[in-house]
C-alpha positions, 0 to 999 in steps of 0.5 A: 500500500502506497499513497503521496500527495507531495507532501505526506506519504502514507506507505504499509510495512509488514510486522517483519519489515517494522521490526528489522528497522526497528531493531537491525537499522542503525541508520533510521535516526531516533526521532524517526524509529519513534514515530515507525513504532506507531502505526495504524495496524491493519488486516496484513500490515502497519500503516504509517504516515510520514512528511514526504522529506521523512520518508526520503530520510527513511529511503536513504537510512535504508540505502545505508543498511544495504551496504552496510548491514551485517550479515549478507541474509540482513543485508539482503532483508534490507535491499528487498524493503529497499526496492519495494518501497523506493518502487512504490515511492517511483513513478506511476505504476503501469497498468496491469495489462502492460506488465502482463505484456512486459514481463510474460516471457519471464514469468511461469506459465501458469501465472501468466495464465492466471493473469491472462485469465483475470485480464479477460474477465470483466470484474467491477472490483477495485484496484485492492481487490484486483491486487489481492487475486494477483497476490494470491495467484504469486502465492500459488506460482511460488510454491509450485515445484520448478524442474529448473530448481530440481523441483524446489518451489520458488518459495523453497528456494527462498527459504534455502538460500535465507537459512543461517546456517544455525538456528533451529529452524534454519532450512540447512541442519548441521550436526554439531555431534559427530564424534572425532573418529568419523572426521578421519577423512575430513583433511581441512578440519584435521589439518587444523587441528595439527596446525593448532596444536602445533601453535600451542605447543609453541605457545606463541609463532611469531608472523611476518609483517604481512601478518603470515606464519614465518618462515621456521615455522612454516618449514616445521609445519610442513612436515606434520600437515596432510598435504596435496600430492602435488605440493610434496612431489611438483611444487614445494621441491623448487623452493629452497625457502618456503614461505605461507603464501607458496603453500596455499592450502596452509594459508587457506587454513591460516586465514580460515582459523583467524576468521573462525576465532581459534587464531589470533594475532597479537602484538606479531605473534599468533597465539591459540584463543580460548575458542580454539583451546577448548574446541581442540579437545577430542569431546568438540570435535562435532564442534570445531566441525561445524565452526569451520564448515561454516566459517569456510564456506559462509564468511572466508571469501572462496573467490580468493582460491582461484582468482577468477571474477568474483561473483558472490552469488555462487557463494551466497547461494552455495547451499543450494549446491549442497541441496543438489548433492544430497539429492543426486550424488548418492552413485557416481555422477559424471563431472562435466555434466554434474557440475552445470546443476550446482548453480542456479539459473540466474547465477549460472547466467552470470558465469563468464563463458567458456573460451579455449575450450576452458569452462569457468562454470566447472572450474568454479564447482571445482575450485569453490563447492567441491573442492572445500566439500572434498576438503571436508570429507563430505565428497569424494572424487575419481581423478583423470590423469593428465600427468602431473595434473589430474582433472575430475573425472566423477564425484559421489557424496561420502556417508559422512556427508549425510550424517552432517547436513539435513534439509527441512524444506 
């Protein structure tokens, strides 16, 4: 609902939307959350009346929270209140013929059908009435399983790529109960552990001025972390000194371990935190598990493993990956073909395209959703030998993995 004479803007915002201002925007002034506390309650939303000038102060608040706002799900609640209210403050609507002719190639066939259908039938209803069959018709639309989202609905979607992660009704389940000896295969978490005993048994390594291990204790713990084969035979051999940044699984972990607070850097020296000295005993394994799948595939960026385009999206809808290969990986699948089904339409579309017969689409899978996967134990895969570098020929999910996560769609 939206109603502006110039100089007073009456607009609705939904119990939700009034309580992320009131409690997530840092940049609403006080003055102006005092009056978004008070509001005229109506059938599906709060109702309020703002001074246009206020209401460009709100829009401009909300902008903030857009850049600003912590973590990406919030920041991702504001932009959508954002668009909806900075639309609705815009020009005037088109009719709604014209955006079924404008948008009919975009949307399901079945609601464009059902608009179509509404358009045709002659009706005395007003323009809320109009609104609320048209709400109901997006509603139907939004929950219809979609092949090209592997049967979700749209709605289901939603919800996957909103879930945090953690609470209890989060969409994604991650057990926290795994005892240590199903973790054997699990190389990130094991060698993060090794490398945090070791900094303990240090008691404090000192870094280097760009805030890396140095190099004494890199070359120490090169000799107790599990390794890619690749490292130990082709890459580490030609360095007579070794620094972090030449062996980079070491510095992922370095990195990953400083984000998750079980590292910390104080006054050039690394030290274990009390986060990572109690979860290095052997009851919180389950735990440190579930602290460092998130951490690596939530908040480290996984652009910075292979250096090519950004694109935030795979990361920020990864969990709809994870949803695919629980479905589909529990026999061998092939790569190639597999890898095209891990993102969806939209963020596949905006995969740069192949050249040189190269596809950044499967690098991408490789390097940022099944590599970190592999890492954790939670894949396997079957190598193409191609010399000193090998490609990935199939994958298959491990039992691990659907002992670690579960889905409540």
């Amino acid at each position: 609902m939206f109603h502006s004479d110039d100089e007073i803007v009456t607009f609705g915002l939904t119990a939700d939307e009034q309580r992320l201002i009131l409690e997530k925007a840092i940049a609403v002034d006080p003055y102006l959350r005092g009056k978004l506390r008070l509001g005229v309650r109506r059938e599906k939303h709060v109702e309020f009346t703002l001074p246009s000038d206020e209401f460009e102060d709100l829009l401009d608040a909300l902008a903030s929270e857009v850049n600003h706002a912590s973590p990406r799900q919030v920041r991702r609640q504001f932009s959508r209140l954002y668009d909806r209210l900075n639309r609705l403050a815009g020009p005037p609507l088109p009719s709604l013929d014209q955006v079924a002719e404008a948008f009919s190639p975009f949307l399901p066939p079945e609601l464009c059908e059902g608009i179509n259908h509404l358009l045709q039938t002659p009706t005395k209803k007003g323009p809320e009435a109009i609104a609320a069959e048209l709400d109901k018709l997006v509603e139907k639309s939004a929950h219809m399983p979609r092949p090209e989202f592997n049967n979700l609905s749209i709605d289901q979607v939603s919800r996957l790529i909103d879930s945090d992660w953690k609470s209890p009704d989060s969409v994604i389940q991650l057990n926290e109960e795994l005892p240590l000896a199903d973790l054997d295969k699990a190389v990130f978490f094991n060698n993060t552990r090794l490398l945090l005993s070791a900094v303990a048994d240090e008691g404090r390594v000192k870094s280097t001025d760009a805030g890396n291990f140095n190099r004494k204790f890199v070359a120490h713990i090169l000799d107790i972390l599990r390794l890619p084969q690749i490292y130990v035979d082709v890459i580490l051999p030609h360095y007579s000194a070794i620094n972090e940044t030449n062996v980079w699984p070491l510095h992922v972990l370095r990195v990953v371990a400083v984000q998750a607070g079980l590292l910390k850097l104080q006054k050039g020296y690394y030290q274990v935190a009390a986060k990572g000295k109690k979860l290095l005993k052997e009851p919180k394994a389950g735990e440190l598990f579930v602290l460092l799948f998130r951490t690596y595939l939530r908040k480290f960026e996984l652009s910075y493993l292979d250096r090519m385009v950004e694109l935030p999206e795979v990361q920020d809808t990864l969990v709809y990956a994870l949803y695919v290969i629980s479905l589909h990986t529990h026999d061998w699948q092939d790569f190639k073909e597999f890898s095209k089904r891990l993102f969806l339409p939209a963020v596949a579309d905006q995969i740069p395209i192949a050249h040189y017969g190269i596809s950044y689409a499967e690098l991408m899978a490789s390097s940022r959703i099944l590599g970190p996967l592999e890492g954790f134990g939670l894949i396997e895969r079957q190598y193409e030998d191609k010399g000193a570098y090998s490609e990935s020929k199939t994958i298959r999910k491990t039992a691990l993995f659907d002992r670690f996560i579960s889905f409540h769609l």
